[in-house]
N, C-alpha and C positions, 0 to 999 in steps of 0.2 A: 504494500500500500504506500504510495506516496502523500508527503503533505507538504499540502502549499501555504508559506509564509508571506503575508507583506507586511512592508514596511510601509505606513503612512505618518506625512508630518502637517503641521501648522509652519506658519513663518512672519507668522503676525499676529498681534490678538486681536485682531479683527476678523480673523478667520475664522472663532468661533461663533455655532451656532446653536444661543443654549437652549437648553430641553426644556418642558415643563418641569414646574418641580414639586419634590414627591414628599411625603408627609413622612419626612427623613430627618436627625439633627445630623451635621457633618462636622464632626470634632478629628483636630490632629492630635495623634499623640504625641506628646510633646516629652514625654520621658520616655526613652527609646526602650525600649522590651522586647530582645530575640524571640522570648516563649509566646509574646503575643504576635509577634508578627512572623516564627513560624506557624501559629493555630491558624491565623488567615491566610496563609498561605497554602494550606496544609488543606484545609475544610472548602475554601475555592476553588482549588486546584482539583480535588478527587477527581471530578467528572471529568475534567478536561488532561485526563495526563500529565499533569506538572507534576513534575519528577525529580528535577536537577538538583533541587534546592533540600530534596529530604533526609539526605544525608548528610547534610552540614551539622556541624558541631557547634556551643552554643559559642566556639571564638570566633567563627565563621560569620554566625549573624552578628555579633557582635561588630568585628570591623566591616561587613557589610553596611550596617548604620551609622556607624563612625564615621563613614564617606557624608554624612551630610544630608543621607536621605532621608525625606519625611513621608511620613503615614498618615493621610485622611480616611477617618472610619464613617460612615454612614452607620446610625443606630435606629433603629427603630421602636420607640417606647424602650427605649433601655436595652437591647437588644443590638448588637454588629447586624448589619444585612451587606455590608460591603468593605473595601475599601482600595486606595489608592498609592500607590508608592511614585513616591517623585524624586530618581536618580539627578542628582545636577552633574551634568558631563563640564567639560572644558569651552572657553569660548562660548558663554551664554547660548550652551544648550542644554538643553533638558530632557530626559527620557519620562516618559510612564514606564515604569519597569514592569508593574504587576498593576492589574485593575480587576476586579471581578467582583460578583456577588455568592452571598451564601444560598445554598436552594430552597431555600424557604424564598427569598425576597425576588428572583427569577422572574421575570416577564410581569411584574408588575407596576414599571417604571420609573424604578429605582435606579436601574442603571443608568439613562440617559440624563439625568439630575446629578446624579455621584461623578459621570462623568464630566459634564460642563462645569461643575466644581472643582473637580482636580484639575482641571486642564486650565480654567482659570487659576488656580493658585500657581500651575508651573510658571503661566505669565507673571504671576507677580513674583515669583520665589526672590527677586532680589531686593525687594524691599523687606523680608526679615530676615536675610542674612548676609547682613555688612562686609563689603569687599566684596561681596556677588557681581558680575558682572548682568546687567541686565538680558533676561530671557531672549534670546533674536530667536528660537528655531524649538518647537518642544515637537518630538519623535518619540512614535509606539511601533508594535509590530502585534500582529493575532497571527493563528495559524487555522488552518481546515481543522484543528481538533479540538477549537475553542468553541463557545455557546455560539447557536448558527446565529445569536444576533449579536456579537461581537465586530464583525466586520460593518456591518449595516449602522450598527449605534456608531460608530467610530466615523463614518462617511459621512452620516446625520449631524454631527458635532463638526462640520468642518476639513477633517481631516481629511489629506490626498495622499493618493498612493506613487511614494515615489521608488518600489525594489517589489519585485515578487519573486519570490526562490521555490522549486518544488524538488524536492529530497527525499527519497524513502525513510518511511519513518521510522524513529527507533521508541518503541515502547515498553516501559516496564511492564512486566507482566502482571501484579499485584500490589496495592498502596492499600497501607494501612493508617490508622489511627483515628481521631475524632470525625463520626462522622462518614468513616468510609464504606463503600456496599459490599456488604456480604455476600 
């Protein structure tokens, strides 16, 4: 089986186009937690194959975060239904590293709201973090093994497709922990 990855970016923030929004609060975490942000990682991911990241150790996440990335969670009555990692690259650019929802909050349009949020804070990420150089360029990538509205939410926001790769895939065979199917 092959899958196919793109690459889509913004290059302005004006290129975004935000979503309705959803009866979501969107808090970052602001004290960095490997064990909570390998659970979102972990608990989003099951469905969709993410795998790379499951075997990292907690020094792993640890200087993962250390780079500067921040976590927007979407809660729902107290509740995660999502959240957003914003890698800051070199030369005022920005990744979404990771974005997703938990499967409870799935197609109920949460994502296109948590999305225009995060994507708006990648634009501003240099005003809270002094010596940032300002956002010019924020870049994500989905794959054919993510939520079939992963691609679609991501084009609705703006975002264009500038790399497509199709690669045979390589998939773990079994993922475990919170949340994973039996």
């Amino acid at each position: 089986m092959d899958v196919t990855t793109w690459y889509l970016e913004q290059t302005s923030p004006s290129d975004l186009v935000t979503a309705r929004t959803a009866d979501v609060a969107i808090i970052r975490s602001e004290i960095p937690s490997p064990e909570f942000n390998r659970f979102l990682y972990q608990v989003v991911g099951q469905e969709w194959h993410w795998t790379d990241r499951l075997p990292w150790t907690r020094e792993q996440w640890v200087a993962w975060l250390d780079r500067g990335v921040e976590t927007w969670v979407a809660y729902e009555h107290g509740t995660p239904a999502g959240y957003v990692e914003l890698d800051p690259q070199p030369e005022g650019v920005l990744e979404i590293a990771y974005f997703g929802l938990l499967p409870h909050a799935i197609g109920r349009g949460i994502g296109g709201h948590l999305l225009s949020y995060g994507t708006a804070r990648a634009w501003d990420f240099a005003g809270r973090n002094p010596g940032r150089a300002p956002t010019e360029r924020v870049f994500v990538h989905t794959c054919s093994l993510d939520g079939p509205a992963a691609l679609p939410n991501y084009q609705a926001r703006g975002f264009r497709i500038f790399r497509t790769v199709v690669e045979p895939a390589k998939l773990a065979e079994t993922m475990s922990g919170p949340g994973a199917s039996t």
